[in-house]
C-alpha positions as CSV (number, residue, x, y, z in Angstrom):
1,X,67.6,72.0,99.3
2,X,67.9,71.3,95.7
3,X,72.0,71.4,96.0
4,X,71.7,68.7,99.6
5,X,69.8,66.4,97.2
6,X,71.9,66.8,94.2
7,X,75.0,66.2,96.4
8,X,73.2,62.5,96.5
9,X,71.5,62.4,92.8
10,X,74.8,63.8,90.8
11,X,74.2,65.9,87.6
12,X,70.5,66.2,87.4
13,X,69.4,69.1,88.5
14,X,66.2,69.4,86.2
15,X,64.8,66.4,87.7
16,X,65.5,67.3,91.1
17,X,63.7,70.7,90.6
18,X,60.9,68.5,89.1
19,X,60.8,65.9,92.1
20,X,60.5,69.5,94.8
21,X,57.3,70.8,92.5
22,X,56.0,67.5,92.9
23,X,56.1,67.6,96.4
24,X,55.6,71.1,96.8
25,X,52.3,70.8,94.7
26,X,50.7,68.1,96.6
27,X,51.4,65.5,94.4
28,X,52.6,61.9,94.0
29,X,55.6,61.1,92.0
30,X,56.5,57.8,89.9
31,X,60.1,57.2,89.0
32,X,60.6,55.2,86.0
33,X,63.8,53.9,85.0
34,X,66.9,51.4,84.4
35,X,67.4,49.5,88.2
36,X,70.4,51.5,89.6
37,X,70.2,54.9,88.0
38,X,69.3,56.5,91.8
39,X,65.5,56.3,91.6
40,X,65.2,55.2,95.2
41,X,68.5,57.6,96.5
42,X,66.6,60.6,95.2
43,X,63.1,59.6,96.8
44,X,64.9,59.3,100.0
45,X,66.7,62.1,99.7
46,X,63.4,64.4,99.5
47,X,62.1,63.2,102.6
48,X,65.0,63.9,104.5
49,X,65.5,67.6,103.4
50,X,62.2,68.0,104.9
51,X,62.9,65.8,107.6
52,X,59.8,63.9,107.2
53,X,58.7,60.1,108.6
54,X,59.8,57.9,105.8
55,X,58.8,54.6,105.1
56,X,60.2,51.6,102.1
57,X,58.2,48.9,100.9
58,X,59.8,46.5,98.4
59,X,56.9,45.4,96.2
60,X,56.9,42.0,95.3
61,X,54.4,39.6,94.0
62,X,53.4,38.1,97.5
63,X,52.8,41.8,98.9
64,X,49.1,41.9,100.4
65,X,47.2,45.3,101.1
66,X,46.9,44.3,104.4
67,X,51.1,45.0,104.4
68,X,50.8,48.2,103.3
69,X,47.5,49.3,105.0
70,X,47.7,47.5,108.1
71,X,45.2,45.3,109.6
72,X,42.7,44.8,113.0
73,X,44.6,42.4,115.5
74,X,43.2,40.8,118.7
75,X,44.1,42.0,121.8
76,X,43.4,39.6,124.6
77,X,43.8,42.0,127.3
78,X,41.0,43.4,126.3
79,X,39.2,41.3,124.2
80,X,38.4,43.6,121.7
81,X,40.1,44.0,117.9
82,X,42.7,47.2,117.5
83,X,44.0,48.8,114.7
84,X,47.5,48.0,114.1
85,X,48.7,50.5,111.3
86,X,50.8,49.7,108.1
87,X,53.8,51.7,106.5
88,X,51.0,53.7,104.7
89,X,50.9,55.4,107.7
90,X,54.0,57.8,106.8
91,X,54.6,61.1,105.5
92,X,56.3,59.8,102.8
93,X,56.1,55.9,101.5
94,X,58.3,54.8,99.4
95,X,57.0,52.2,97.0
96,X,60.0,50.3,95.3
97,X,59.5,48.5,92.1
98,X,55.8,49.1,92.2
99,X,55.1,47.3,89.0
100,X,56.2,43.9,90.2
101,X,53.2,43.5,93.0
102,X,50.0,42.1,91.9
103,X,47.2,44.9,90.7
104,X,45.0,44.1,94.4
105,X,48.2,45.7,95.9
106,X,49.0,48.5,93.9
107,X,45.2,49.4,93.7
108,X,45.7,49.1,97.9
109,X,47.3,52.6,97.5
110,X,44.6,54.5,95.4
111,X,42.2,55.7,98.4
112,X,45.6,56.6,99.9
113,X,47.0,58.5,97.5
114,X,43.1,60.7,96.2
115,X,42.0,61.0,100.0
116,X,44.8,61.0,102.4
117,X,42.7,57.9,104.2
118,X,42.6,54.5,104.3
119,X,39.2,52.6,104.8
120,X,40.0,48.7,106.8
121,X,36.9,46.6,107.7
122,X,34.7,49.3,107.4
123,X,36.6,52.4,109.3
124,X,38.2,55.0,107.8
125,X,41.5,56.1,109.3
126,X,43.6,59.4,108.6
127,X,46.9,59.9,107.2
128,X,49.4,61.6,108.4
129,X,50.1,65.4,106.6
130,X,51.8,65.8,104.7
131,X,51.1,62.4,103.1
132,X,53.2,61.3,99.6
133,X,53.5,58.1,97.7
134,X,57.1,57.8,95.9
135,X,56.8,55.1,94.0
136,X,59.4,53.3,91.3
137,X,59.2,51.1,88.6
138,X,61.5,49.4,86.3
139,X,61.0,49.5,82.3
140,X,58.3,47.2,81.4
141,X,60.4,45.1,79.5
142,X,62.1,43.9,82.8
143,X,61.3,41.0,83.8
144,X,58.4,40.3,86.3
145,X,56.5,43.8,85.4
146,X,53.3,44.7,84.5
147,X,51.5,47.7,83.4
148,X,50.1,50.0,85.9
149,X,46.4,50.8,85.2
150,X,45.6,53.8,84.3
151,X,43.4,55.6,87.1
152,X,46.4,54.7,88.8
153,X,48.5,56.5,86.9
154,X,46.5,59.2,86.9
155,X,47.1,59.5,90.7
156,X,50.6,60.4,89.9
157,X,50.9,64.1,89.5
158,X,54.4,63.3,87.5
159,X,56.4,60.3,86.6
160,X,60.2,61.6,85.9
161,X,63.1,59.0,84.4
162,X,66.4,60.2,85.3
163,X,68.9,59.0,83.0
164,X,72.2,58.1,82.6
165,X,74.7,61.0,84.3
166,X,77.0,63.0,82.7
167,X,80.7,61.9,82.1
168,X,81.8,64.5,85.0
169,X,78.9,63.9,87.6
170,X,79.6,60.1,86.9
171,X,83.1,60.2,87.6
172,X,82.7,62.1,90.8
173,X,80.8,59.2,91.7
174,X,82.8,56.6,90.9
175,X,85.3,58.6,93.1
176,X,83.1,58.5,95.7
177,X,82.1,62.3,96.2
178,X,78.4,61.4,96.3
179,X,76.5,61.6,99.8
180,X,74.5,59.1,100.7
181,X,70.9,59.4,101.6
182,X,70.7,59.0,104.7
183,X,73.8,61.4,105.3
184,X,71.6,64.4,104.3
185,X,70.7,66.7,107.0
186,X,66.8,68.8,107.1
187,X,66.9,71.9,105.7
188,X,63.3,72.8,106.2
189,X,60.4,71.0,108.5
190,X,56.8,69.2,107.8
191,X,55.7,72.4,109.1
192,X,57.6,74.1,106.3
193,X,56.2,72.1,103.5
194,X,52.7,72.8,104.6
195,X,53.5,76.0,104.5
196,X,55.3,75.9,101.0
197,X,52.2,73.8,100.2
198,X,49.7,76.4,101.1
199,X,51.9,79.6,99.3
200,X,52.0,77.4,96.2
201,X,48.0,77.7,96.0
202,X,48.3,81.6,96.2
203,X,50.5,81.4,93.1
204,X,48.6,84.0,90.8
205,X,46.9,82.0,87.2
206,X,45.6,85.1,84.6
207,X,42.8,84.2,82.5
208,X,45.2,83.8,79.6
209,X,47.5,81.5,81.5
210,X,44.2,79.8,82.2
211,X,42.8,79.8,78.2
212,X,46.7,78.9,77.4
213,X,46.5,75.5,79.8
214,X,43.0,74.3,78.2
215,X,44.0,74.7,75.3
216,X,46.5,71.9,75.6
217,X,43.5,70.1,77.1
218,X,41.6,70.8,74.0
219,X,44.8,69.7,71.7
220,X,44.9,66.2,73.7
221,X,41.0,65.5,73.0
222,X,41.4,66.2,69.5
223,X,44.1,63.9,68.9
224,X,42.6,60.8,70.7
225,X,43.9,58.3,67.3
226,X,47.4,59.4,69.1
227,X,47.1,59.1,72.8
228,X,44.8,59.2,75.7
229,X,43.0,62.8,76.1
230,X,43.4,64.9,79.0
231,X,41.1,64.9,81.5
232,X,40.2,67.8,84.0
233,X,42.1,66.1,86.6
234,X,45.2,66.4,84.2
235,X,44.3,69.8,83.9
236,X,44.1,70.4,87.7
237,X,48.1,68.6,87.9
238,X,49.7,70.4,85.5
239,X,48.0,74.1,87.0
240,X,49.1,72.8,90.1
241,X,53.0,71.6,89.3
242,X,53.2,75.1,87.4
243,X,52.2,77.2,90.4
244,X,55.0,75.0,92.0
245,X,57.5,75.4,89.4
246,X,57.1,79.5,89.7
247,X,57.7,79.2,93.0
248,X,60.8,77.5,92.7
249,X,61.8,80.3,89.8
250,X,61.1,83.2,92.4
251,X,57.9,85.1,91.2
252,X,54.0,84.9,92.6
253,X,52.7,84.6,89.3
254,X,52.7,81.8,86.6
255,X,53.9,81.9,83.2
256,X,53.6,79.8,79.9
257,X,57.3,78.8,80.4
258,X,56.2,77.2,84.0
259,X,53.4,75.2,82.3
260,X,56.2,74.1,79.5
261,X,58.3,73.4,82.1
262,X,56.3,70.8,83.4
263,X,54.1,69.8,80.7
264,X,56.2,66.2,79.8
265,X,56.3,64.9,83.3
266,X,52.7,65.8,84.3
267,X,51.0,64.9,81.1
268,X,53.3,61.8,79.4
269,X,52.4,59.1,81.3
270,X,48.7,60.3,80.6
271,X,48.4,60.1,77.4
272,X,50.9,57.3,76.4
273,X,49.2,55.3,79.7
274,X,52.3,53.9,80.6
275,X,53.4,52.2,77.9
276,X,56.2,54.5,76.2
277,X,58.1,56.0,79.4
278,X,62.1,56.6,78.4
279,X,62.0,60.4,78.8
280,X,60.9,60.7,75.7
281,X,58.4,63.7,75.7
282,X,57.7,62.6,72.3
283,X,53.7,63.1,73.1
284,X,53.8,66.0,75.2
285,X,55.7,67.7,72.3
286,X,53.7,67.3,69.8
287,X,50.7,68.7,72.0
288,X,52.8,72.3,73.0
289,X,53.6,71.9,69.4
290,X,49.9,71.5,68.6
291,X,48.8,74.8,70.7
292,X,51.3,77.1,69.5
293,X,50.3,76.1,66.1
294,X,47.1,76.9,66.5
295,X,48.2,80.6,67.7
């Protein structure tokens, strides 16, 4: 799977690998970046490995919630009110640009994206499973951006930038040799995921692995004049993307290394609350740097 998508997202590996632990763990992922650096070719790549129901919504700043949730409509045949669903209802929606639609929209998606629901007039209706919210975003020095608020951000298990290619990977593409999305056969099922879902929870945490991850929590809180602390959510995230990330590296157990691995794109855009982005981990370093200080 990771070699199908990186036959369409050229010379980034590491980010692919990150994009499957998101999914793997459960989690929603933000791509943050320069507009054309593949943000929306790799999202739609991951669906289609899994062969999953996939869904794009351009946001703009006319989009309603009604558009993404859907709305009750009159049917005169039988003079009652149905429920005509929205492209929430997906396994996997693609949210393009989510920055540029006006905050009632973007905070359409946060029920969606904690609960797997979506409550309209009243009545809750399910999601289908697996449910997960792609979303990108330009730099917010682009024009016609805004900040996302935080417990929004906080809904994304990791936000990932992906950078300008290499030289070689950018010449293959400029040659052509790139696949496009929607050229990508599955190589696994919805089924599948679930079931990669569920063996990612078995993933064995030791105490110590445990003590190691709060006490990056503990770092974050004690550093508040820097950045945003932790909370236990972020804590929950970055257990969960590391149980993932082992996964991926073949073993049933988790180590330090997994949490490191993961550490900058679950816990960045927490503490810097969206306003630093670039890839730069400079946060996130200075918190592992922290911790192993204090061993």
């Amino acid at each position: 799977m990771i070699g199908a998508i990186g036959a369409v997202v050229l010379g980034k590996e590491h980010q692919v690998r990150l994009a499957l632990a998101c999914l793997l763990a459960r989690g929603h992922l933000l791509i943050e970046d320069l507009p054309g650096m593949g943000k929306t070719s790799l999202a739609e790549a991951l669906a289609r490995s899994f062969g999953l129901g996939f869904k794009r919504v351009s946001f703009t700043s006319d989009l309603l919630p009604a558009d993404l949730t859907g709305l009750n409509v009159f049917d005169p045949g039988s003079a009652s009110f149905r429920f005509q669903p929205g492209p929430l209802f997906s396994q996997v929606l693609l949210a393009d640009e989510i920055n540029r639609a006006s905050p009632r929209t973007q905070s359409a998606l946060l029920e969606a994206m904690a609960a797997g629901r979506v409550s309209v007039d009243g009545t809750s209706h399910a999601l289908p499973q697996p449910f997960l919210v792609i979303a990108t975003q330009n730099g917010l020095d682009q024009g016609g951006t805004s900040a996302l608020p935080e417990s929004q951000l906080d809904r994304f298990l990791m936000r990932l930038s992906l950078g300008y290619p290499p030289r070689q990977a950018e010449n293959a593409l400029l040659k052509g040799e790139s696949l496009r999305p929607d050229g990508i056969q599955p190589v696994f099922g919805p089924q599948d995921l679930l079931d990669l879902q569920a063996r990612c929870e078995r993933q064995h945490c030791s105490a110590a692995l445990l003590d190691y991850v709060l006490d990056l929590l503990e770092r974050s809180r004690r550093a508040q004049a820097q950045a945003h602390p932790l909370s236990p959510r972020a804590g929950l995230a970055l257990v969960a993307a590391a149980r993932a990330w082992s996964l991926l590296e073949g073993r049933d157990h988790v180590l330090p290394d997994d949490v490191q691995a993961v550490l900058e794109a679950v816990c960045e855009h927490r503490m810097d609350g969206g306003h630093r982005g670039n890839g730069d981990g400079v946060l996130s370093r200075q918190l592992q740097a922290g911790v192993d200080g204090l061993r």
